[in-house]
MINURO-690217 format. One line per 4 residues: number of its first residue (from 1); their letters; for each residue x, y, z of C-alpha. Coordinates in nm, 3 decimals, decimal comma. Example, Ala and Ser with C-alpha at 12.3 -4.5 7.8 and 13.67 -1.06 7.14 Angstrom:
residues 2
1) as) 1,230/-0,450/0,780 | 1,367/-0,106/0,714 $
end
This chain:
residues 374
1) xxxx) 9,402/10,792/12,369 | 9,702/10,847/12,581 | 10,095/10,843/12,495 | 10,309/10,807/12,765 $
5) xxxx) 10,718/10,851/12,718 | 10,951/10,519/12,643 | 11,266/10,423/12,775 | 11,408/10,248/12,470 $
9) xxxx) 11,699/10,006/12,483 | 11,890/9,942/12,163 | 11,714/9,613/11,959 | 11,758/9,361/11,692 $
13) xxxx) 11,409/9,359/11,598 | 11,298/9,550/11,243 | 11,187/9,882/11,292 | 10,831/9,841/11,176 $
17) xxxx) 10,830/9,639/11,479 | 10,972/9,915/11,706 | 10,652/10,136/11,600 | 10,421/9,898/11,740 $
21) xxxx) 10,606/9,796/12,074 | 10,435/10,011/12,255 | 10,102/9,918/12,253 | 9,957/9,843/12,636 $
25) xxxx) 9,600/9,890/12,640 | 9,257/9,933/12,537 | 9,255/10,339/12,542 | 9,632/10,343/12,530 $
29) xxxx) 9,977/10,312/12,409 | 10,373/10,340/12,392 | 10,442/10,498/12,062 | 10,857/10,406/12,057 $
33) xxxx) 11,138/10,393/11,815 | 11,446/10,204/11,889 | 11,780/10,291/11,789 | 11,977/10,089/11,570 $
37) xxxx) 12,283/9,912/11,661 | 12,603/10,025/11,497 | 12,663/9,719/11,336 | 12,456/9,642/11,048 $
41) xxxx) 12,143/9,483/11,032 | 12,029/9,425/10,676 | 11,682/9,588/10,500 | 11,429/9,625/10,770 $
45) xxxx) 11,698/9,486/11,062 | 11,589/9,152/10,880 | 11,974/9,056/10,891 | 12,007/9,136/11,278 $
49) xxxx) 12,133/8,834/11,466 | 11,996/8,643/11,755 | 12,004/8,293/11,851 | 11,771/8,257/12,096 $
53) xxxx) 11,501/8,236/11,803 | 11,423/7,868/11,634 | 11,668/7,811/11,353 | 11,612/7,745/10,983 $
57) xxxx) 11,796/7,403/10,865 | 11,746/7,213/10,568 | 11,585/6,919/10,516 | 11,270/7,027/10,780 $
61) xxxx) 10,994/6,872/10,669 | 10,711/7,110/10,581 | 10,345/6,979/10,622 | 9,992/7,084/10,578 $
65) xxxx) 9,715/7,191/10,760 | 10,003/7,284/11,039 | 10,212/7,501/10,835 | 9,974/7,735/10,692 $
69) xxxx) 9,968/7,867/11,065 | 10,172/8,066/11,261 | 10,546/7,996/11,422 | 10,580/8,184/11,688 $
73) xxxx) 10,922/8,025/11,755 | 11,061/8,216/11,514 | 11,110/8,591/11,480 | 10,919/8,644/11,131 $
77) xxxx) 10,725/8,547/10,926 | 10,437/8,685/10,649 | 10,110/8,579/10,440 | 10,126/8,724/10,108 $
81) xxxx) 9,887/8,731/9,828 | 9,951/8,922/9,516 | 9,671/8,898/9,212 | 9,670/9,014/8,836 $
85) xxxx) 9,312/9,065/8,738 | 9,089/9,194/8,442 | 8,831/9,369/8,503 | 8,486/9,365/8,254 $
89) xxxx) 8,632/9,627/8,048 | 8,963/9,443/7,983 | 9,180/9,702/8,177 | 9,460/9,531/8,391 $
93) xxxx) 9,495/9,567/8,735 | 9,705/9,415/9,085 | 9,603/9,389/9,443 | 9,819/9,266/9,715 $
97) xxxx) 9,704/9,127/10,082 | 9,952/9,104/10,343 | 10,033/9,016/10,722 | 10,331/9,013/10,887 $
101) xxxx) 10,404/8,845/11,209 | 10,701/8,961/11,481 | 10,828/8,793/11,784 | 10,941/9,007/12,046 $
105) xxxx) 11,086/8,726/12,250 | 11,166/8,387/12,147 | 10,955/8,234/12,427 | 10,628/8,430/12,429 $
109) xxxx) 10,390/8,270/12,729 | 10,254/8,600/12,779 | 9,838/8,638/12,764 | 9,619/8,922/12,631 $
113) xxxx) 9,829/9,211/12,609 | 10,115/9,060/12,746 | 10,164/8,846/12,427 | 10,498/8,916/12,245 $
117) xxxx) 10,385/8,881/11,924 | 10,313/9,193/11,662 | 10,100/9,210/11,374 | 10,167/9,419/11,056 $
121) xxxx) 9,911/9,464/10,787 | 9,972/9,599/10,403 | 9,685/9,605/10,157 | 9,739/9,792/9,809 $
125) xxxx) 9,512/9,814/9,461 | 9,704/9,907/9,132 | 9,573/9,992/8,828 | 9,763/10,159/8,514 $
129) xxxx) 9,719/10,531/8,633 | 9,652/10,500/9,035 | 9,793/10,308/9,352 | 9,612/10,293/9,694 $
133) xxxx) 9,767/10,130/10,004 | 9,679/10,087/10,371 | 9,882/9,992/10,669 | 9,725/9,824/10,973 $
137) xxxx) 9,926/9,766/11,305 | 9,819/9,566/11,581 | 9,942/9,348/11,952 | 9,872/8,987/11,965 $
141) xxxx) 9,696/8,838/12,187 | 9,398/9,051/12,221 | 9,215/8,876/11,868 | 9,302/9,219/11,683 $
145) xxxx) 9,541/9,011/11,451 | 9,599/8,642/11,432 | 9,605/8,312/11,174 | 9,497/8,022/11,248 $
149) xxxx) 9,597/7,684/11,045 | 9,276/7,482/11,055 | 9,080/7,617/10,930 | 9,302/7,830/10,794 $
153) xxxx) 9,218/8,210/10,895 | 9,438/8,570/10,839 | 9,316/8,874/10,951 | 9,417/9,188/11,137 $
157) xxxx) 9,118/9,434/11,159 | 8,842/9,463/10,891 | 9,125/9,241/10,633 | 9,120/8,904/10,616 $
161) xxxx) 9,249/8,592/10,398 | 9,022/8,312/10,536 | 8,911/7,960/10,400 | 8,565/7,921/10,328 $
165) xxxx) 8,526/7,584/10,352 | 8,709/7,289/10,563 | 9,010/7,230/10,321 | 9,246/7,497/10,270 $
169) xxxx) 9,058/7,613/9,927 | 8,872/7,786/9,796 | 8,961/8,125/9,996 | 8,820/8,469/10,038 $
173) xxxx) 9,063/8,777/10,029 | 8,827/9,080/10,179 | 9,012/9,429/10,239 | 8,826/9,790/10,306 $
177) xxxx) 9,059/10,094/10,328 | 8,887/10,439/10,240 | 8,902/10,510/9,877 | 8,954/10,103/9,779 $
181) xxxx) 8,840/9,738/9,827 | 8,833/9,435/9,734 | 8,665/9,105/9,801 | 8,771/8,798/9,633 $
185) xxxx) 8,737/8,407/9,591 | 9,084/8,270/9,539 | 9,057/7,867/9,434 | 9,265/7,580/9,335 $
189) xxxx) 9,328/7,213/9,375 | 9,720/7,212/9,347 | 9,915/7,138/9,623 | 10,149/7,405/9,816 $
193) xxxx) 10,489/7,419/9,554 | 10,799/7,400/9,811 | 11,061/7,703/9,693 | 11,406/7,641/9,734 $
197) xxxx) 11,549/7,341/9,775 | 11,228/7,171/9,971 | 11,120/7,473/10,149 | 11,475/7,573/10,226 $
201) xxxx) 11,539/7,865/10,099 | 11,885/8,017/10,099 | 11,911/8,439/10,101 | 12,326/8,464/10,087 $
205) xxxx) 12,611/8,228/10,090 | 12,691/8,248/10,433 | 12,363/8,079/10,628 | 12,103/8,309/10,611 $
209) xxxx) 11,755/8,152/10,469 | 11,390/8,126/10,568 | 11,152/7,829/10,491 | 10,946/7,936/10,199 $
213) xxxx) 10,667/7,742/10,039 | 10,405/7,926/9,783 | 10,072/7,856/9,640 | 10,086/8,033/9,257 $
217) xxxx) 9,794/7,815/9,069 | 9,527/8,052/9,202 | 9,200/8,171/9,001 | 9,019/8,474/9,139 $
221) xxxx) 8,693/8,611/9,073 | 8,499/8,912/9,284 | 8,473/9,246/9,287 | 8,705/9,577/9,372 $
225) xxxx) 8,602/9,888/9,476 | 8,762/10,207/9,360 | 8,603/10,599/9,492 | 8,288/10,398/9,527 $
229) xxxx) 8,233/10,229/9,197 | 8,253/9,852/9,187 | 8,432/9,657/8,920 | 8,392/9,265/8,879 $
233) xxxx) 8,745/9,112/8,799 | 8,920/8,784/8,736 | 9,262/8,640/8,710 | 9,581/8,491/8,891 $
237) xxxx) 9,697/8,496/9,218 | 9,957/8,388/9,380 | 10,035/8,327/9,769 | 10,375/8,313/9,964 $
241) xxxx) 10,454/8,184/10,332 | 10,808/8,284/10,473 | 10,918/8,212/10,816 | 11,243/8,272/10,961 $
245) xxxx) 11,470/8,455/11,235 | 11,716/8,581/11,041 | 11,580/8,583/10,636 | 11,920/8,802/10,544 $
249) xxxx) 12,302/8,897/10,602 | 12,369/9,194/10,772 | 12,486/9,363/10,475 | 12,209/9,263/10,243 $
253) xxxx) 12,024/9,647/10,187 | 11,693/9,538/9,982 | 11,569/9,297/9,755 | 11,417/9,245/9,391 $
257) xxxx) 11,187/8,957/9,388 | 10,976/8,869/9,086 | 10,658/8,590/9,065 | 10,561/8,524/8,669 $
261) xxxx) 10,244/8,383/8,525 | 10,375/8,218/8,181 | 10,124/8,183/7,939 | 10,267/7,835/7,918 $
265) xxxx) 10,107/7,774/8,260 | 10,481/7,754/8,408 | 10,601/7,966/8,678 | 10,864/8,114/8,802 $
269) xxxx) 10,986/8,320/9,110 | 11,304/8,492/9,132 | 11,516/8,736/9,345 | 11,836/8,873/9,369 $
273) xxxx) 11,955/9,068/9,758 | 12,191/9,361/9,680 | 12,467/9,373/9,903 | 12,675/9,724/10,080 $
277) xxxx) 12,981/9,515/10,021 | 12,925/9,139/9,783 | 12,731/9,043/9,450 | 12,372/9,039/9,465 $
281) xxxx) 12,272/8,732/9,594 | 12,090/8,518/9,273 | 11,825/8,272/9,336 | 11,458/8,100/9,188 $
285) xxxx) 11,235/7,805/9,126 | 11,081/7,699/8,817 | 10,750/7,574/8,839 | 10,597/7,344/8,583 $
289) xxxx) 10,215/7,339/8,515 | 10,204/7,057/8,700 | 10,358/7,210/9,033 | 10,664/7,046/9,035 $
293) xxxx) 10,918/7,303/9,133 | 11,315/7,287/9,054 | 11,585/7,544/9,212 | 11,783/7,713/8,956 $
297) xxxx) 12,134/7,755/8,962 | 12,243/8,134/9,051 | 12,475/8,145/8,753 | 12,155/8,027/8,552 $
301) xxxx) 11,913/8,386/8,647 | 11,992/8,679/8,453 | 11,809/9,000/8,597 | 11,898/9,305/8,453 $
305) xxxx) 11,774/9,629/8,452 | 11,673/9,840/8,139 | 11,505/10,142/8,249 | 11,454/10,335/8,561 $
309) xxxx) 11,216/10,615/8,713 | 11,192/10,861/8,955 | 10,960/10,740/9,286 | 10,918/10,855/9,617 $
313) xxxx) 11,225/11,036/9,592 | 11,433/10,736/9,418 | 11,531/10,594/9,147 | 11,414/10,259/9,047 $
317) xxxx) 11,475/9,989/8,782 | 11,078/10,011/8,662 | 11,186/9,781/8,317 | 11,423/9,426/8,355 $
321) xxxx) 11,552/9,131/8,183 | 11,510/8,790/8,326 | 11,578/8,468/8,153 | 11,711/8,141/8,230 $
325) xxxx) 11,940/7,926/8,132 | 11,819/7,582/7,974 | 11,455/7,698/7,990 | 11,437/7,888/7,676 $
329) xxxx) 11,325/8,173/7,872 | 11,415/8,555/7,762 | 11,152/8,822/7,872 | 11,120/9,201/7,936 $
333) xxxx) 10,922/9,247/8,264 | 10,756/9,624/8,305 | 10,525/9,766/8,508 | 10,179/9,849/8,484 $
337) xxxx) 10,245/10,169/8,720 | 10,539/10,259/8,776 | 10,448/10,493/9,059 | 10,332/10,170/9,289 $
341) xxxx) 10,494/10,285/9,554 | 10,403/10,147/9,929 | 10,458/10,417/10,174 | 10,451/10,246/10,475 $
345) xxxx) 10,671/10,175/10,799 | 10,919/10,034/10,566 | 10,857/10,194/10,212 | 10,875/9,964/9,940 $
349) xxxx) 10,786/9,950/9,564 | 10,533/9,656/9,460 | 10,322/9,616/9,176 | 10,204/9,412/8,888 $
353) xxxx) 10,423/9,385/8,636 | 10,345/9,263/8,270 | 10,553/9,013/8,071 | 10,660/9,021/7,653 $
357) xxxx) 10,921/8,831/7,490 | 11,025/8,474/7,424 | 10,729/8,409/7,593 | 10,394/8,628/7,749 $
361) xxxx) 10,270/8,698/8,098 | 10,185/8,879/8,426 | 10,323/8,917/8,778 | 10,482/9,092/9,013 $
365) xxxx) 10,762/9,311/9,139 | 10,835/9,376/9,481 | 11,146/9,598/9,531 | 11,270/9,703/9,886 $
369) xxxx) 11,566/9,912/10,005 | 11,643/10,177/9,716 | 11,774/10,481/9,896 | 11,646/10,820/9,851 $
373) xx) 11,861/11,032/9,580 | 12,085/11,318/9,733 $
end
Protein backbone atom coordinates (compact mmCIF):
# COMPACT_ATOMS: atom_id res chain seq x y z
CA UNK A 1 0.00 0.00 0.00
CA UNK A 2 1.37 3.32 -0.97
CA UNK A 3 0.63 7.02 0.41
CA UNK A 4 1.57 9.63 -1.66
CA UNK A 5 1.44 13.55 -0.34
CA UNK A 6 -1.94 15.82 -1.01
CA UNK A 7 -2.29 19.18 -2.05
CA UNK A 8 -5.45 20.08 -0.15
CA UNK A 9 -7.64 23.05 -1.00
CA UNK A 10 -9.95 24.36 1.70
CA UNK A 11 -13.69 22.38 1.41
CA UNK A 12 -17.25 22.40 2.43
CA UNK A 13 -17.52 18.81 2.60
CA UNK A 14 -17.62 17.00 6.37
CA UNK A 15 -14.46 15.88 7.48
CA UNK A 16 -15.18 12.19 7.62
CA UNK A 17 -15.36 12.80 4.04
CA UNK A 18 -11.93 14.51 3.79
CA UNK A 19 -10.36 11.10 5.26
CA UNK A 20 -11.54 9.17 2.46
CA UNK A 21 -10.82 11.63 -0.54
CA UNK A 22 -7.95 10.21 -1.26
CA UNK A 23 -8.54 6.96 -2.30
CA UNK A 24 -7.12 6.27 -6.16
CA UNK A 25 -6.47 2.75 -6.57
CA UNK A 26 -6.41 -0.82 -6.08
CA UNK A 27 -2.90 -0.97 -4.04
CA UNK A 28 -3.17 2.71 -3.26
CA UNK A 29 -4.28 5.88 -1.80
CA UNK A 30 -4.38 9.74 -0.82
CA UNK A 31 -4.76 9.76 2.88
CA UNK A 32 -5.84 13.86 3.17
CA UNK A 33 -7.38 16.18 5.63
CA UNK A 34 -8.81 19.41 4.57
CA UNK A 35 -8.80 22.47 6.44
CA UNK A 36 -11.78 24.08 7.59
CA UNK A 37 -13.03 27.32 6.45
CA UNK A 38 -13.10 30.12 8.96
CA UNK A 39 -16.59 30.52 8.85
CA UNK A 40 -18.59 27.99 10.50
CA UNK A 41 -19.83 24.94 9.28
CA UNK A 42 -22.07 23.19 11.77
CA UNK A 43 -21.35 19.40 13.48
CA UNK A 44 -19.49 17.40 10.96
CA UNK A 45 -19.36 20.62 8.26
CA UNK A 46 -23.08 19.34 7.88
CA UNK A 47 -24.10 23.17 7.97
CA UNK A 48 -21.46 24.18 5.19
CA UNK A 49 -23.17 25.86 2.28
CA UNK A 50 -23.23 25.11 -1.37
CA UNK A 51 -25.75 25.49 -3.97
CA UNK A 52 -24.65 23.66 -6.62
CA UNK A 53 -26.16 20.47 -4.73
CA UNK A 54 -30.12 19.52 -5.34
CA UNK A 55 -32.20 21.44 -2.84
CA UNK A 56 -34.63 20.24 -0.18
CA UNK A 57 -38.28 21.94 -0.63
CA UNK A 58 -41.40 20.98 0.80
CA UNK A 59 -44.07 19.40 -0.55
CA UNK A 60 -41.60 16.76 -2.76
CA UNK A 61 -43.32 13.89 -3.11
CA UNK A 62 -41.54 10.87 -1.64
CA UNK A 63 -42.22 7.39 -3.30
CA UNK A 64 -41.31 3.81 -3.00
CA UNK A 65 -39.29 1.38 -4.46
CA UNK A 66 -37.25 4.69 -5.82
CA UNK A 67 -36.57 6.29 -2.63
CA UNK A 68 -35.15 3.61 -0.64
CA UNK A 69 -32.10 4.20 -3.11
CA UNK A 70 -29.52 6.49 -3.37
CA UNK A 71 -29.54 10.48 -4.43
CA UNK A 72 -26.60 11.23 -5.64
CA UNK A 73 -27.83 14.77 -6.43
CA UNK A 74 -27.52 15.63 -3.18
CA UNK A 75 -24.52 15.92 -0.88
CA UNK A 76 -25.72 13.38 2.00
CA UNK A 77 -27.47 11.14 2.88
CA UNK A 78 -27.52 7.76 5.41
CA UNK A 79 -29.28 4.20 6.05
CA UNK A 80 -29.75 3.70 9.61
CA UNK A 81 -30.97 0.84 11.58
CA UNK A 82 -30.97 0.83 15.29
CA UNK A 83 -32.55 -2.47 17.24
CA UNK A 84 -33.47 -3.21 20.99
CA UNK A 85 -33.31 -6.92 21.46
CA UNK A 86 -33.57 -9.70 24.21
CA UNK A 87 -31.59 -12.19 24.16
CA UNK A 88 -32.67 -16.03 25.62
CA UNK A 89 -31.57 -15.05 28.95
CA UNK A 90 -33.71 -11.86 29.13
CA UNK A 91 -30.63 -9.46 29.21
CA UNK A 92 -31.19 -6.26 27.02
CA UNK A 93 -29.14 -5.30 24.38
CA UNK A 94 -28.78 -2.55 21.02
CA UNK A 95 -27.11 -2.88 17.71
CA UNK A 96 -26.92 -0.23 15.17
CA UNK A 97 -26.16 -0.63 11.17
CA UNK A 98 -25.18 2.29 9.29
CA UNK A 99 -24.05 3.81 5.79
CA UNK A 100 -23.43 7.04 4.91
CA UNK A 101 -23.26 8.39 1.47
CA UNK A 102 -21.07 11.77 0.30
CA UNK A 103 -21.04 13.63 -2.88
CA UNK A 104 -17.94 15.15 -3.79
CA UNK A 105 -19.40 17.05 -6.69
CA UNK A 106 -22.89 17.76 -7.43
CA UNK A 107 -22.63 16.25 -10.93
CA UNK A 108 -20.72 12.97 -10.52
CA UNK A 109 -20.41 11.24 -14.27
CA UNK A 110 -17.24 9.88 -13.23
CA UNK A 111 -16.72 5.75 -13.63
CA UNK A 112 -14.83 3.26 -11.44
CA UNK A 113 -12.59 5.18 -9.40
CA UNK A 114 -13.37 8.29 -10.83
CA UNK A 115 -16.87 8.27 -9.17
CA UNK A 116 -17.42 11.19 -6.69
CA UNK A 117 -19.29 9.50 -4.38
CA UNK A 118 -17.91 8.21 -0.70
CA UNK A 119 -19.09 5.59 1.44
CA UNK A 120 -18.97 5.59 5.29
CA UNK A 121 -19.80 2.57 7.35
CA UNK A 122 -20.64 2.42 11.37
CA UNK A 123 -21.66 -0.85 12.96
CA UNK A 124 -21.88 -1.02 16.94
CA UNK A 125 -23.32 -3.89 19.58
CA UNK A 126 -24.34 -2.64 23.16
CA UNK A 127 -25.08 -4.51 25.92
CA UNK A 128 -25.37 -3.28 29.74
CA UNK A 129 -21.55 -3.62 30.58
CA UNK A 130 -19.72 -3.53 26.93
CA UNK A 131 -19.83 -1.51 23.53
CA UNK A 132 -18.09 -2.66 20.26
CA UNK A 133 -18.00 -0.51 17.09
CA UNK A 134 -16.44 -0.68 13.64
CA UNK A 135 -15.86 1.88 11.00
CA UNK A 136 -15.64 0.95 7.31
CA UNK A 137 -14.57 3.56 4.57
CA UNK A 138 -14.81 3.08 1.04
CA UNK A 139 -14.85 5.04 -2.98
CA UNK A 140 -17.83 4.51 -5.07
CA UNK A 141 -17.86 3.24 -8.00
CA UNK A 142 -15.68 0.29 -7.72
CA UNK A 143 -18.86 -2.09 -5.97
CA UNK A 144 -16.92 -1.69 -2.50
CA UNK A 145 -20.05 0.30 -1.21
CA UNK A 146 -23.34 0.97 -2.85
CA UNK A 147 -27.49 0.67 -2.37
CA UNK A 148 -29.53 -0.15 -4.67
CA UNK A 149 -33.53 0.57 -4.53
CA UNK A 150 -35.00 -2.49 -6.20
CA UNK A 151 -34.35 -4.70 -4.81
CA UNK A 152 -33.37 -2.84 -2.18
CA UNK A 153 -29.54 -3.61 -1.22
CA UNK A 154 -26.89 -1.67 1.48
CA UNK A 155 -23.63 -2.78 1.90
CA UNK A 156 -20.05 -1.55 2.13
CA UNK A 157 -17.64 -4.53 2.68
CA UNK A 158 -18.58 -7.75 4.60
CA UNK A 159 -21.99 -5.36 6.12
CA UNK A 160 -24.95 -5.32 4.52
CA UNK A 161 -28.83 -4.35 4.98
CA UNK A 162 -30.38 -6.22 1.98
CA UNK A 163 -34.02 -7.44 1.11
CA UNK A 164 -34.50 -10.95 0.92
CA UNK A 165 -37.23 -11.19 -1.09
CA UNK A 166 -38.80 -8.90 -4.06
CA UNK A 167 -40.74 -6.36 -1.80
CA UNK A 168 -38.87 -4.23 0.41
CA UNK A 169 -39.51 -6.74 3.56
CA UNK A 170 -38.58 -8.87 5.23
CA UNK A 171 -34.71 -7.75 5.44
CA UNK A 172 -31.45 -9.17 6.62
CA UNK A 173 -29.01 -6.91 8.70
CA UNK A 174 -25.50 -9.06 8.59
CA UNK A 175 -22.32 -7.26 10.20
CA UNK A 176 -18.76 -9.09 11.17
CA UNK A 177 -16.19 -6.86 12.95
CA UNK A 178 -13.58 -8.83 15.16
CA UNK A 179 -14.83 -9.37 18.61
CA UNK A 180 -18.86 -8.89 17.43
CA UNK A 181 -21.67 -9.80 14.94
CA UNK A 182 -24.73 -9.94 14.16
CA UNK A 183 -27.11 -11.35 11.60
CA UNK A 184 -30.67 -10.50 11.62
CA UNK A 185 -34.21 -10.79 9.90
CA UNK A 186 -35.88 -7.42 10.24
CA UNK A 187 -39.85 -7.74 9.00
CA UNK A 188 -42.95 -5.78 8.72
CA UNK A 189 -45.93 -4.96 6.60
CA UNK A 190 -46.33 -1.16 7.52
CA UNK A 191 -45.68 1.29 5.16
CA UNK A 192 -42.56 3.85 5.32
CA UNK A 193 -44.00 6.71 8.19
CA UNK A 194 -43.06 10.23 6.47
CA UNK A 195 -41.23 12.48 9.48
CA UNK A 196 -41.77 15.97 9.41
CA UNK A 197 -44.23 17.55 7.78
CA UNK A 198 -44.47 14.81 4.70
CA UNK A 199 -40.90 13.98 4.57
CA UNK A 200 -39.88 17.57 5.06
CA UNK A 201 -38.08 17.87 7.73
CA UNK A 202 -36.99 21.21 9.12
CA UNK A 203 -33.38 21.33 11.31
CA UNK A 204 -33.51 25.37 12.29
CA UNK A 205 -35.71 28.25 11.54
CA UNK A 206 -33.83 29.66 8.90
CA UNK A 207 -34.07 26.85 5.83
CA UNK A 208 -32.01 24.19 6.70
CA UNK A 209 -33.86 20.56 6.48
CA UNK A 210 -33.34 17.17 4.88
CA UNK A 211 -36.13 14.79 3.58
CA UNK A 212 -36.57 12.19 6.23
CA UNK A 213 -38.87 9.23 6.09
CA UNK A 214 -38.43 6.12 8.73
CA UNK A 215 -39.55 2.62 8.98
CA UNK A 216 -39.99 1.99 13.13
CA UNK A 217 -42.64 -1.14 13.09
CA UNK A 218 -39.75 -3.61 12.72
CA UNK A 219 -39.56 -7.23 14.45
CA UNK A 220 -36.13 -8.86 14.54
CA UNK A 221 -35.08 -12.24 15.22
CA UNK A 222 -31.30 -13.86 14.66
CA UNK A 223 -28.40 -14.22 16.31
CA UNK A 224 -25.28 -11.90 17.70
CA UNK A 225 -22.02 -12.83 18.25
CA UNK A 226 -19.99 -11.59 21.14
CA UNK A 227 -15.85 -13.05 21.78
CA UNK A 228 -17.19 -16.00 19.89
CA UNK A 229 -20.29 -17.09 21.70
CA UNK A 230 -23.58 -16.78 19.88
CA UNK A 231 -26.73 -15.45 21.44
CA UNK A 232 -30.28 -15.77 19.70
CA UNK A 233 -32.23 -12.40 20.20
CA UNK A 234 -35.47 -10.68 19.34
CA UNK A 235 -37.06 -7.32 19.41
CA UNK A 236 -37.62 -3.80 17.68
CA UNK A 237 -35.98 -2.07 15.17
CA UNK A 238 -36.24 0.82 13.70
CA UNK A 239 -34.82 2.33 10.26
CA UNK A 240 -34.17 6.02 9.14
CA UNK A 241 -33.45 7.52 5.53
CA UNK A 242 -32.09 11.22 5.48
CA UNK A 243 -31.03 12.95 2.41
CA UNK A 244 -29.99 16.39 2.07
CA UNK A 245 -27.16 19.05 1.11
CA UNK A 246 -27.24 21.08 3.82
CA UNK A 247 -29.20 19.00 6.99
CA UNK A 248 -28.02 22.10 9.48
CA UNK A 249 -27.16 25.92 10.15
CA UNK A 250 -23.78 26.78 10.36
CA UNK A 251 -23.93 27.33 13.93
CA UNK A 252 -25.79 24.22 14.88
CA UNK A 253 -22.66 22.17 17.01
CA UNK A 254 -24.44 18.58 17.59
CA UNK A 255 -27.58 17.03 18.04
CA UNK A 256 -29.79 14.89 20.56
CA UNK A 257 -32.12 12.73 18.70
CA UNK A 258 -34.28 10.13 20.42
CA UNK A 259 -36.58 7.07 18.62
CA UNK A 260 -39.10 5.41 21.42
CA UNK A 261 -40.85 2.08 21.36
CA UNK A 262 -44.10 2.80 23.63
CA UNK A 263 -45.48 -0.10 25.04
CA UNK A 264 -48.66 1.39 23.68
CA UNK A 265 -47.33 0.47 20.22
CA UNK A 266 -46.98 4.41 19.52
CA UNK A 267 -43.87 6.01 18.55
CA UNK A 268 -42.14 8.78 18.73
CA UNK A 269 -38.87 10.47 17.41
CA UNK A 270 -37.49 13.57 18.67
CA UNK A 271 -34.45 15.96 18.50
CA UNK A 272 -33.36 19.10 19.57
CA UNK A 273 -29.78 20.91 17.51
CA UNK A 274 -27.82 22.99 20.08
CA UNK A 275 -26.75 26.10 18.75
CA UNK A 276 -22.98 28.34 19.44
CA UNK A 277 -25.26 31.32 19.39
CA UNK A 278 -29.67 30.46 19.36
CA UNK A 279 -32.07 27.98 21.32
CA UNK A 280 -31.79 24.48 20.55
CA UNK A 281 -33.70 23.84 17.71
CA UNK A 282 -37.06 21.55 18.99
CA UNK A 283 -38.68 19.13 16.73
CA UNK A 284 -40.67 15.32 16.45
CA UNK A 285 -43.36 13.12 15.07
CA UNK A 286 -45.76 11.08 16.85
CA UNK A 287 -46.50 7.91 15.45
CA UNK A 288 -49.68 6.02 16.14
CA UNK A 289 -49.82 2.14 16.02
CA UNK A 290 -51.29 2.47 13.00
CA UNK A 291 -48.37 4.54 11.25
CA UNK A 292 -49.96 7.60 10.94
CA UNK A 293 -47.43 10.19 11.88
CA UNK A 294 -48.22 13.95 13.15
CA UNK A 295 -45.39 16.80 13.61
CA UNK A 296 -45.37 18.22 16.97
CA UNK A 297 -45.22 21.67 17.76
CA UNK A 298 -41.59 22.77 19.15
CA UNK A 299 -43.16 24.50 22.11
CA UNK A 300 -45.00 21.04 22.63
CA UNK A 301 -41.27 18.70 23.26
CA UNK A 302 -39.80 19.03 26.53
CA UNK A 303 -36.20 17.37 26.66
CA UNK A 304 -34.38 17.88 29.59
CA UNK A 305 -31.53 16.55 31.05
CA UNK A 306 -31.26 14.92 34.59
CA UNK A 307 -28.00 13.36 34.92
CA UNK A 308 -24.72 13.36 33.20
CA UNK A 309 -21.39 11.20 32.95
CA UNK A 310 -18.03 11.33 32.15
CA UNK A 311 -17.22 9.69 28.34
CA UNK A 312 -14.51 9.85 26.08
CA UNK A 313 -13.29 12.75 27.75
CA UNK A 314 -16.89 14.58 28.04
CA UNK A 315 -19.55 15.10 29.75
CA UNK A 316 -22.86 13.89 28.66
CA UNK A 317 -26.56 14.09 29.61
CA UNK A 318 -26.73 9.96 30.04
CA UNK A 319 -30.54 10.47 31.94
CA UNK A 320 -33.54 12.99 30.20
CA UNK A 321 -37.03 14.05 30.36
CA UNK A 322 -39.19 14.02 27.33
CA UNK A 323 -42.89 14.48 27.24
CA UNK A 324 -45.38 16.04 25.15
CA UNK A 325 -47.87 18.19 25.26
CA UNK A 326 -51.55 16.83 24.61
CA UNK A 327 -50.23 13.25 24.44
CA UNK A 328 -50.20 12.42 28.02
CA UNK A 329 -46.69 11.59 27.64
CA UNK A 330 -44.03 12.13 30.69
CA UNK A 331 -41.02 9.66 30.68
CA UNK A 332 -37.41 9.33 32.04
CA UNK A 333 -35.21 7.97 29.17
CA UNK A 334 -31.67 6.28 30.48
CA UNK A 335 -29.26 4.33 29.10
CA UNK A 336 -28.45 0.86 29.13
CA UNK A 337 -24.54 1.83 28.90
CA UNK A 338 -23.68 4.79 29.41
CA UNK A 339 -20.16 4.33 28.08
CA UNK A 340 -21.68 3.72 24.29
CA UNK A 341 -19.45 5.76 22.94
CA UNK A 342 -18.65 5.59 18.92
CA UNK A 343 -15.12 6.50 18.35
CA UNK A 344 -15.05 7.03 14.92
CA UNK A 345 -14.14 9.82 12.22
CA UNK A 346 -16.70 11.87 13.89
CA UNK A 347 -17.09 10.56 17.57
CA UNK A 348 -20.47 10.32 18.71
CA UNK A 349 -22.45 8.77 21.64
CA UNK A 350 -25.34 6.19 20.56
CA UNK A 351 -27.00 3.62 22.37
CA UNK A 352 -30.15 1.99 23.53
CA UNK A 353 -31.81 3.70 25.89
CA UNK A 354 -34.67 2.31 28.20
CA UNK A 355 -37.96 4.07 28.95
CA UNK A 356 -40.10 4.36 32.69
CA UNK A 357 -42.74 6.69 33.53
CA UNK A 358 -46.20 7.72 32.43
CA UNK A 359 -45.70 5.14 30.16
CA UNK A 360 -42.81 2.06 29.40
CA UNK A 361 -40.35 1.45 26.61
CA UNK A 362 -37.06 1.15 24.64
CA UNK A 363 -35.03 3.14 22.12
CA UNK A 364 -32.43 5.07 21.32
CA UNK A 365 -30.09 7.98 21.88
CA UNK A 366 -27.83 9.29 19.47
CA UNK A 367 -25.87 12.37 20.73
CA UNK A 368 -23.24 14.19 18.51
CA UNK A 369 -21.03 17.25 19.10
CA UNK A 370 -20.29 17.38 23.02
CA UNK A 371 -16.84 18.89 23.30
CA UNK A 372 -14.09 17.44 25.20
CA UNK A 373 -13.80 18.98 28.94
CA UNK A 374 -10.71 21.36 29.52
Amino acid sequence: MSVEKCHCRKSSNPFWLRRILGFVGMTGFLLCLFTLPATAQGFAGLGASDDTYAPVRPGTDITFPKDHGAHPGHRIEWWYVTANLIDSDGAPLGVQWTLFRQAAAPQDTGEGWASQQYWMGHSALTTADTHHHAERLARGGIGQAGVTATPFAAWIDNTSFSSMETDFSPLRLSSSDGDFAYDLTLATDAPMVLQGEGGYSRKSDRGQASYYVSQPFFTVTGTITLSGKDRAVTGRAWMDREWSSQPLAPDQNGWDWFSLHLESGAKLMLFRLRSDTRSPYLAGNWITPDGTSEALAPDAITMEPLATAKVAGRTLPIKWRLAVTGRDLDVTVEALNRNSWNGTSFPYWEGPITVTGSEGGTGYLEMTGYPLNE
